[in-house]
N, C-alpha and C positions, 0 to 999 in steps of 0.2 A: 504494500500500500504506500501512499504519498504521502507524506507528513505537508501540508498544506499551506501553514501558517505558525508564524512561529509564537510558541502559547505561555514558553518558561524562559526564565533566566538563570543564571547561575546565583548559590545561594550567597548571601553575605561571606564576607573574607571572617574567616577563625582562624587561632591558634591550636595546634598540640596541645593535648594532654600528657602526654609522655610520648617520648624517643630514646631510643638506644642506636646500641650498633650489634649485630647479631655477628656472632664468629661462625664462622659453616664450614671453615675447614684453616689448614694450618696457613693459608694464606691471605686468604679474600673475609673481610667485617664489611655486611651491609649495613646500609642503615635504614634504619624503620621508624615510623613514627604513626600515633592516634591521633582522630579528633572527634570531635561530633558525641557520640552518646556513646560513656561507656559499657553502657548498660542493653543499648540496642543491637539492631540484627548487625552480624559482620559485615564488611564488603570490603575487598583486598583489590587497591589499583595497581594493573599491570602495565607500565608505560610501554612507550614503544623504542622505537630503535628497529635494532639493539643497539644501546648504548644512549639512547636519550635524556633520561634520568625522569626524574618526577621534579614538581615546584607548588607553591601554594596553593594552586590557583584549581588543581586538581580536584580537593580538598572539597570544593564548591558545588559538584557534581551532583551531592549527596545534602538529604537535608536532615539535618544534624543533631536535630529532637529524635531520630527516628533510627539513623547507623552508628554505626561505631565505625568509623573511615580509617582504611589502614592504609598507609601510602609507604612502600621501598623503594629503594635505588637496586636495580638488580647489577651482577657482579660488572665491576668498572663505570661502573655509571654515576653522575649526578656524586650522592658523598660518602658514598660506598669507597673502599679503601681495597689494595691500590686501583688507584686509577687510571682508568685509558686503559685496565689489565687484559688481555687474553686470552691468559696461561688458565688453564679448569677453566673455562670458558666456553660451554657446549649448552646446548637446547636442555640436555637431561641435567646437566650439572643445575641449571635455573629453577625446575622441576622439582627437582629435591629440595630447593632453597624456600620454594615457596610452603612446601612441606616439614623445613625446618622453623621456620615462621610461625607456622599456623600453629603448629605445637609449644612455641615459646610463647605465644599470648596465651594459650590455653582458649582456643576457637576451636570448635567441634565442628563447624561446616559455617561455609561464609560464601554470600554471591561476590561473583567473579566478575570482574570490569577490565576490559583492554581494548586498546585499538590499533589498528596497525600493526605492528609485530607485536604488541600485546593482544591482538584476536589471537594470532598462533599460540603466541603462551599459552593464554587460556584455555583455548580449546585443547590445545596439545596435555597440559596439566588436567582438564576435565577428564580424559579420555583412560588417561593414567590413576586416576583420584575421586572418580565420579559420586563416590558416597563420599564427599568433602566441600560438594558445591552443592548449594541451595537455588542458583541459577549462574544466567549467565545476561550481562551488557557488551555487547561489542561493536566496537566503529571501523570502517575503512578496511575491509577485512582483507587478511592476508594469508596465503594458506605455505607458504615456504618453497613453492615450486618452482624450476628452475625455466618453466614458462615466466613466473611476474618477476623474477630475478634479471630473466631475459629484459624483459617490458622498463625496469629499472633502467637497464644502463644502454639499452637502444632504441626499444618503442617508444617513449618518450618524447622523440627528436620530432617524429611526428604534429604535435601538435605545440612541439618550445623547440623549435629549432634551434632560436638566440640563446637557449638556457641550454641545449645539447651541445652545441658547440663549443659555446664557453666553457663546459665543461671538458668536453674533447680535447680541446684546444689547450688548454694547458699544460699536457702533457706531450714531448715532440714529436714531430711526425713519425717518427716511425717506433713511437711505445701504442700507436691510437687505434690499431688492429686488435688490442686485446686491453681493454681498456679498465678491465679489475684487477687484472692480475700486475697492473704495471702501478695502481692504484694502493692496492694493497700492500705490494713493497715499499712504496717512500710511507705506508701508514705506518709500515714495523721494522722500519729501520733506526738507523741509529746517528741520521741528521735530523736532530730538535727541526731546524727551518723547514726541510722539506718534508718531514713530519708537515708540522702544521699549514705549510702552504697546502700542500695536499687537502689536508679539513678543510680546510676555508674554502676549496673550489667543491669539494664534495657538497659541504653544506650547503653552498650559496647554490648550488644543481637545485636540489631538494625543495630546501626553503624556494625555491623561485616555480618552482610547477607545483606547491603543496596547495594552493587556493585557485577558488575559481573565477578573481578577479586580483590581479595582482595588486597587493598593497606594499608601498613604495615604503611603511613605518616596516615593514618585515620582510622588506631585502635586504636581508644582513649581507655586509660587506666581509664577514668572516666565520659570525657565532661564539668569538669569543672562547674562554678556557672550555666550556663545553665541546665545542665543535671538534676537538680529538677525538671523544669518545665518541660520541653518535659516528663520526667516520671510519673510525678503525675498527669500530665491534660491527658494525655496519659489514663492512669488506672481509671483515674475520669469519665472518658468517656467512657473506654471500658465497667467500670461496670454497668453503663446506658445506653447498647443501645445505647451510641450517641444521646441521646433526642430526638430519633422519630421511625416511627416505623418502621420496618425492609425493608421496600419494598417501601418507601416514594417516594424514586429518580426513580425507575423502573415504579412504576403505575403512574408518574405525568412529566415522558421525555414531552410528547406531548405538551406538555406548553412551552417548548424550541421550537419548529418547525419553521424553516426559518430565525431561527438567526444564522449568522455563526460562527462555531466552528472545533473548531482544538483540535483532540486526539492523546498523544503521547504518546507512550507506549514503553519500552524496554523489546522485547521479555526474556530475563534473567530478569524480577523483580521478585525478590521473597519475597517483604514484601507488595505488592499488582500485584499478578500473572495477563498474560496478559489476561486470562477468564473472569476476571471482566470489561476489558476495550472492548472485544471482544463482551461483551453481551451487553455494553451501545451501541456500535457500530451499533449492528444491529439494536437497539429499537432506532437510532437516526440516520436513514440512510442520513442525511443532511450532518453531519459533516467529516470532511477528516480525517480518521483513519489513521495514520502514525507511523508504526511500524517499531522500532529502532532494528536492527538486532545483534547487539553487544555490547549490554547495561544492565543493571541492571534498581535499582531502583533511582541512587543520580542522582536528575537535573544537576550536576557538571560535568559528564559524559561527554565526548566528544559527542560521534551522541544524547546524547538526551539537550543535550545546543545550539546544531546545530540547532537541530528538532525547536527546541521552539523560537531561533530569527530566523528560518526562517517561522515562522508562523506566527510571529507578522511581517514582513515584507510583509507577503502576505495577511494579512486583510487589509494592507493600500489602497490594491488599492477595497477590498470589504468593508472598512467602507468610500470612499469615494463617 
């Protein structure tokens, strides 16, 4: 269905009630943090990326008489420690982290929110975990295939030729035939500058095709200290596959069945087109397909920030 008009906003800015840093293995402390109701239903935000991080503003999604918002940085991300890392750095390593989580708050089952490479988290963690989710929210969905991997770093040019190029383009002629693998070295090399020159053209690719009207406040010229890690866990992952095999989430939906789920999609995404969210749709005829008619891909979007608190408003009355 169409989401029509846009009916929510996001809710007032809160603070944390508590945050730590969880240890999950002898290298990698995430960090986690509450808000909203600690007394309420869970709901665990999955960001995207990989390597994104999470930020305030997340927080808002949720209305906060009502959740208990658990927001992390998954490994390398955001203020998860080290960072920019790669090392244990896989789809299942994430998987367990979120299962080591849910057991340090002491959360018996919590609904699932993510977009973008957070829909694969979650779906991917659902499918592994299913008596640990209460539902599921998901935006721009992504299923890890090495078709929207493809779509990533060349279908794209398609419709941002100036933002293909530029990204092309700064790399020499003749690194531009293979345009992740020559990406992914200066991400995990051991020149700092061409390190981060690297991020900054990756991001600025990204950020430049993520909306369906270009806004000139968020063509970032770089992304700042973040934009390592969204680029290098990025490339670290797209050159593996994503740690599973290509058709994981498509052959193992069934395992989701009868848990309620909400998909929301901006017919204008084009860093995960809606044909991906169209085909989980049909292999998942439970969930309410909610297609955002004047949107792109940023959850910041007016109809698809809409979309997504009024989704979590209407599982309240199906996780009660």
């Amino acid at each position: 269905m169409d989401a029509q008009e846009t009916r929510r906003d996001l809710y007032p800015k809160i603070e944390p009630f508590d945050h730590g840093m969880l240890v999950v293995d002898d290298r990698h402390r995430l960090y986690w943090e509450q808000s909203g109701n600690s007394e309420g239903v869970p709901v665990v935000f999955l960001h995207g990326g990989p390597g994104a991080g999470t930020n305030p503003s997340h927080r808002r999604f949720f209305d906060p008489d009502y959740y208990r918002i658990i927001l992390f940085d998954q490994r390398g991300a955001g203020r998860s420690q080290p960072f920019a890392d790669i090392t244990d750095n896989t789809t299942d390593h994430l998987v367990g982290d979120i299962e080591l989580l849910r057991e340090h708050l002491g959360v018996d089952a919590w609904l699932v929110f993510g977009g973008s490479w957070g829909s694969t988290l979650a779906l991917t963690y659902g499918i592994a975990h299913r008596e640990r989710c209460l539902g599921f929210i998901m935006r721009g969905i992504f299923l890890g295939r090495t078709l929207e991997t493809d779509w990533f770093l060349d279908g794209m040019r398609k419709v941002f030729p100036e933002a293909w190029r530029a990204f092309s383009e700064f790399l020499p002629a003749t690194e531009r035939t293979n345009l992740l693998e020559n990406y992914h070295r200066r991400l995990t090399g051991q020149d700092p500058a061409a390190r981060d020159s690297a991020a900054e053209a990756w991001n600025r690719y990204e950020t430049n095709c993520s909306t369906l009207l270009g806004d000139p406040a968020s063509i970032r010229s770089g992304g700042g200290h973040a934009a390592l890690a969204l680029a290098r866990i990025e490339a670290h992952y797209f050159m593996n596959g994503f740690f599973m095999e290509n058709d994981h989430i498509t052959n193992n939906i069934e395992k989701l069945s009868g848990i309620p789920a909400y998909i929301i999609q901006g017919r204008y995404d084009l860093i995960c087109p809606i044909c991906t969210a169209d085909e989980l749709a049909r292999l998942w005829p439970v969930a309410n397909y909610v297609i955002v008619p004047n949107a792109g891909h940023s959850a910041m979007e007016p109809g698809i920030r809409s979309a997504l608190v009024d989704a979590a408003e209407q599982l309240k009355s199906m996780l009660a």
